[in-house]
C-alpha positions as CSV (number, residue, x, y, z in Angstrom):
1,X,-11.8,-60.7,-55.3
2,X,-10.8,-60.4,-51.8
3,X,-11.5,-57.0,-49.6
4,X,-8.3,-54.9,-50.2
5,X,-7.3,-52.2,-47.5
6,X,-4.4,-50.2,-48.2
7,X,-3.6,-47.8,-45.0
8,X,-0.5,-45.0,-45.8
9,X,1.1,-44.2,-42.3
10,X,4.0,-43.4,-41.2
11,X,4.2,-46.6,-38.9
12,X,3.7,-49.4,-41.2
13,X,4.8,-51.9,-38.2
14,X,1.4,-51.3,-36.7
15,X,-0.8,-53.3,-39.4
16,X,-2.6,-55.7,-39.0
17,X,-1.5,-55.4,-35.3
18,X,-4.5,-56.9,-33.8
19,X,-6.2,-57.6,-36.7
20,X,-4.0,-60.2,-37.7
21,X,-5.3,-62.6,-34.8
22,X,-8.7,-63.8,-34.2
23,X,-11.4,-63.9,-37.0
24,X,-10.0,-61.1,-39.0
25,X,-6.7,-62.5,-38.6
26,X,-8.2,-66.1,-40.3
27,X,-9.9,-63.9,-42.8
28,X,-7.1,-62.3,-43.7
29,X,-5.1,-65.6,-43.6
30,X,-7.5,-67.3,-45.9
31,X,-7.4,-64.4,-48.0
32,X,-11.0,-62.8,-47.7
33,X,-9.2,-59.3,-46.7
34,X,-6.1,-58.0,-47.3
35,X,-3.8,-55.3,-45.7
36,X,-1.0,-53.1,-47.4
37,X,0.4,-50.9,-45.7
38,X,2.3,-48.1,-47.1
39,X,5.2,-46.3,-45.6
40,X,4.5,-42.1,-46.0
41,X,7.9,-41.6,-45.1
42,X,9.1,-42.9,-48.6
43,X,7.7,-39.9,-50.5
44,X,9.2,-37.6,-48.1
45,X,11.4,-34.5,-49.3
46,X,15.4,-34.6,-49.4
47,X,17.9,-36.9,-47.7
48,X,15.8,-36.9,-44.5
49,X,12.8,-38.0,-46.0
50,X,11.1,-34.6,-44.7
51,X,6.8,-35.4,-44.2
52,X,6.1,-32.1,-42.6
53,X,6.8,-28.8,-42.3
54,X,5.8,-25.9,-39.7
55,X,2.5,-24.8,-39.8
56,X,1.6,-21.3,-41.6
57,X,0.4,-18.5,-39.7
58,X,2.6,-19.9,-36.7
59,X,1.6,-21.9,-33.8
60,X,3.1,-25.2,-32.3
61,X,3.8,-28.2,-33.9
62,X,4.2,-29.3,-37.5
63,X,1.6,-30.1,-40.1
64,X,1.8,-33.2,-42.8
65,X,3.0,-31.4,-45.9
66,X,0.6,-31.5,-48.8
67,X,2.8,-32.4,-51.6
68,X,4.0,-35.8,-49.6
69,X,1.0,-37.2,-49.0
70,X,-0.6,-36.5,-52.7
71,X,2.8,-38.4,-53.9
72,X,1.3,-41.4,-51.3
73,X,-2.0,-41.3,-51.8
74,X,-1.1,-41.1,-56.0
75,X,1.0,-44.6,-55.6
76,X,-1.1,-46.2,-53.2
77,X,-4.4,-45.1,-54.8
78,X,-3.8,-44.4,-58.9
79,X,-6.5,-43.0,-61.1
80,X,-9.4,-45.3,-61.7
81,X,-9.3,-47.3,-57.8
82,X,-12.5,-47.6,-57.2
83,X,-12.3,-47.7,-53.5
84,X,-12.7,-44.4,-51.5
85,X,-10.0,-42.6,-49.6
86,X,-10.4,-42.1,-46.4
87,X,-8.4,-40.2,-43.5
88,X,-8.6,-40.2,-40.0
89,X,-8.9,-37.2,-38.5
90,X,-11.2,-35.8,-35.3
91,X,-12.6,-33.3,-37.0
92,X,-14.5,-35.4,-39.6
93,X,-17.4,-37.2,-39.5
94,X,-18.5,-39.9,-36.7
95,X,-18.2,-43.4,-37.6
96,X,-21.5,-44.9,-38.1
97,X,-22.5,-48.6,-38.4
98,X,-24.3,-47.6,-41.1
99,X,-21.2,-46.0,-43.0
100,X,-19.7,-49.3,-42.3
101,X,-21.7,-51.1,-44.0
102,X,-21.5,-49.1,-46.9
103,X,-17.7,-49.7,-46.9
104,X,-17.8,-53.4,-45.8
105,X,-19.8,-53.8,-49.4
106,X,-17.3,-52.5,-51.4
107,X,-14.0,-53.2,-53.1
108,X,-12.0,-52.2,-50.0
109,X,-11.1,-48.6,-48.1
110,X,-7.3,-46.6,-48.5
111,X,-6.9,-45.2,-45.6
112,X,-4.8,-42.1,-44.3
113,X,-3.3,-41.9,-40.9
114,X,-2.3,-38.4,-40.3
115,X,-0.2,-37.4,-37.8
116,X,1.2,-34.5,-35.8
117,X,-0.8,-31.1,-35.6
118,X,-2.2,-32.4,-38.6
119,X,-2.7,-32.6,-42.2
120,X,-2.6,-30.1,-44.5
121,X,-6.4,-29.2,-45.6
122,X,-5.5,-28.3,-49.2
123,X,-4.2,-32.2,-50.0
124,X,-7.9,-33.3,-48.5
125,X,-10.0,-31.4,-51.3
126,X,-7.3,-32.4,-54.1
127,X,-7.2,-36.1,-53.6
128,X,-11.1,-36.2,-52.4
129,X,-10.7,-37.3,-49.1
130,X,-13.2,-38.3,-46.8
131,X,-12.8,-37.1,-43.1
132,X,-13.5,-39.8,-40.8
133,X,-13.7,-39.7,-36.9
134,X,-14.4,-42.3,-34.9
135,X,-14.9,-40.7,-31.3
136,X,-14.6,-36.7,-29.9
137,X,-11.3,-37.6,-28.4
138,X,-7.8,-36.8,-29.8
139,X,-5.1,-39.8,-30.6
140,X,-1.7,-39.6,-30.9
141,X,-2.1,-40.2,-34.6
142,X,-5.1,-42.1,-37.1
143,X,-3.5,-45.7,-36.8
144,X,-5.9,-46.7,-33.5
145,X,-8.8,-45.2,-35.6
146,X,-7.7,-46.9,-39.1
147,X,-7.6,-50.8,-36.9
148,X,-10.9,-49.5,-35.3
149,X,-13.0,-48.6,-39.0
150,X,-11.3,-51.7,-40.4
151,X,-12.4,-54.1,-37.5
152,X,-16.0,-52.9,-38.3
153,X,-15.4,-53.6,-41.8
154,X,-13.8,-56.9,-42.0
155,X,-16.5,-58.4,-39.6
156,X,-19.2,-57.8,-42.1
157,X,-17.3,-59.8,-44.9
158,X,-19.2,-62.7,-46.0
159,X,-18.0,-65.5,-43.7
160,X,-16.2,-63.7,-41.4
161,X,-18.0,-64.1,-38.2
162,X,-19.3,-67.7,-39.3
163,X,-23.3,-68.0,-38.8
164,X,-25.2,-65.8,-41.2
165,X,-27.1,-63.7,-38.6
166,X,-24.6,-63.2,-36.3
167,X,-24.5,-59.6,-36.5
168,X,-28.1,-58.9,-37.5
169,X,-29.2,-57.9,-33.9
170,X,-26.0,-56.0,-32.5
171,X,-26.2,-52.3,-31.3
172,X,-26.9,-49.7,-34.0
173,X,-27.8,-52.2,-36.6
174,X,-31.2,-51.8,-35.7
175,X,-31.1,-48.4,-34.3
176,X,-31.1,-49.5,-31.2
177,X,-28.8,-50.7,-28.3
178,X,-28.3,-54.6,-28.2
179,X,-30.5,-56.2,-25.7
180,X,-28.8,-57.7,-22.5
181,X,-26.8,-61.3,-22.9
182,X,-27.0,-64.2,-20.7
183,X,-25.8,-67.6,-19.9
184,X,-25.2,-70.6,-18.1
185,X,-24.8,-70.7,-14.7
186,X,-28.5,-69.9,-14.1
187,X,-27.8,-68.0,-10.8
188,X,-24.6,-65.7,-10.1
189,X,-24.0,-64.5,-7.2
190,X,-28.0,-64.4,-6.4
191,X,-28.7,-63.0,-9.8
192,X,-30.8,-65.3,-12.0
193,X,-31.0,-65.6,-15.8
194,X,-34.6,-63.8,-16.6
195,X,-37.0,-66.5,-16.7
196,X,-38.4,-65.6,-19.9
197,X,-35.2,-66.7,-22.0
198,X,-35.1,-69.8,-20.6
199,X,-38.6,-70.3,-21.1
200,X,-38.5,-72.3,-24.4
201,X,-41.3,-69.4,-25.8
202,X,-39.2,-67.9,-29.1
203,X,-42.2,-65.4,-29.7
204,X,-41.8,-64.4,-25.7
205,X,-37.9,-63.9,-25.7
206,X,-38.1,-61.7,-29.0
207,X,-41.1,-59.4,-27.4
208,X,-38.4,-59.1,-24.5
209,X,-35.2,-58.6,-26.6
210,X,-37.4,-56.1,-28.6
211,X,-38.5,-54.3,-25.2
212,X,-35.3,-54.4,-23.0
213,X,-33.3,-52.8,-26.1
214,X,-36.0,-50.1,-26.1
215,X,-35.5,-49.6,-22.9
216,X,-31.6,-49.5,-22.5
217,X,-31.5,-47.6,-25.8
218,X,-33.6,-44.8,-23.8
219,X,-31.7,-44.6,-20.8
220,X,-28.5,-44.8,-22.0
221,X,-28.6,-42.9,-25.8
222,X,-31.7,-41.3,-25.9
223,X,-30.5,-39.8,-29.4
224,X,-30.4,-42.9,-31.2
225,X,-34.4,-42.5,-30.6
226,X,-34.1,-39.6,-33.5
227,X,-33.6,-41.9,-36.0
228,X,-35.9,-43.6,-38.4
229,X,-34.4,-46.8,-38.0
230,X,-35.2,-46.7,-34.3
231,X,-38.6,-45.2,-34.5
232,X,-39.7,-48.0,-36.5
233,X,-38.2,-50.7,-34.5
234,X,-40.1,-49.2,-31.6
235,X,-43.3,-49.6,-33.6
């Protein structure tokens, strides 16, 4: 069975966007992912199709009503889906690589894309949502965020990004920063590839990789050092 991600927005139009083109666009062609998206705007209240209402206790804006979304999430997402629901939202937890993985080895993700002032907190704790972020920044709504988590996802499908190990030494799947990448021509504008990679000694270029993504790691996000996964790489 393939992948299945079904995002509820209230711009449909935007999916697969971008996703629909390049290797997750053959994926999804091929069938090892697949995208629904679902209109929010169809469980909306009256002749207008109301989603939101203004929020209590004043203030500007308007907030995602409650009721709306649990219709949504209820069609999109009945009892017994195994795959966890999701919303984007700044004020939920980073994005990890690691997180991704978890979800890239599952049956799929639904994903809510709030928009607006937000989303009213009392549907989150009734349908078990989980708060995602994926940067301290603010968005005009979750659909950027939604294509970003799936991107991560989709690449980590079996036979997605073609040879095996592709992924294996990328930032934050070791803990670390990737090391530096090079290529042909051997000098750019005065600036040689480092001898060592092009020295035909495997054990010498992974004693380098191993060193120089140490070494960027440090200067550029020292608190990815914290972590156990670094620590031991460093080792």
């Amino acid at each position: 069975m393939s992948w299945q991600a079904t995002v509820l927005t209230l711009y449909p139009e935007m999916f697969p966007g971008p996703l629909g083109v390049s290797l997750a666009g053959k994926a999804l062609e091929v069938g090892t992912w697949a995208c629904e998206s679902v209109q929010i705007r169809d469980f909306g209240i009256g002749k207008h199709r109301a989603v939101d209402d203004t929020p209590s206790g004043g203030g500007p804006g308007m907030v995602m009503r409650a009721d709306v979304l649990a219709a949504a999430i209820d069609a999109a997402s009945p009892e017994g889906d195994p795959r966890p629901r999701l919303v984007m939202t700044p004020r939920g937890k980073p994005l990890t690589q690691e997180r991704v993985r978890e979800l890239s080895a599952g049956p799929g993700v639904v994903v809510l894309c709030g928009r607006f002032e937000g989303i009213d907190e009392r549907v989150i704790a009734a349908r078990g949502l989980e708060e995602v972020s994926i940067g301290d920044f603010v968005l005009s709504g979750g659909e950027i965020g939604a294509l970003v988590l799936l991107d991560a996802c989709v690449r980590l499908l079996p036979g997605v990004m073609g040879a095996e190990h592709s992924g294996h030494d990328e930032s934050f799947e070791t803990g670390l920063l990737e090391y530096p990448q090079y290529t042909r021509p051997q000098v750019f504008e005065g600036a040689e590839i480092p001898a060592v990679l092009t020295s035909g000694d495997h054990g010498a270029v992974e004693k380098w990789r191993r060193a120089r993504a140490l070494e960027d790691t440090a200067k550029r996000r020292p608190d990815l050092l914290d972590s156990d996964d670094a620590g031991n790489d460093a080792d």
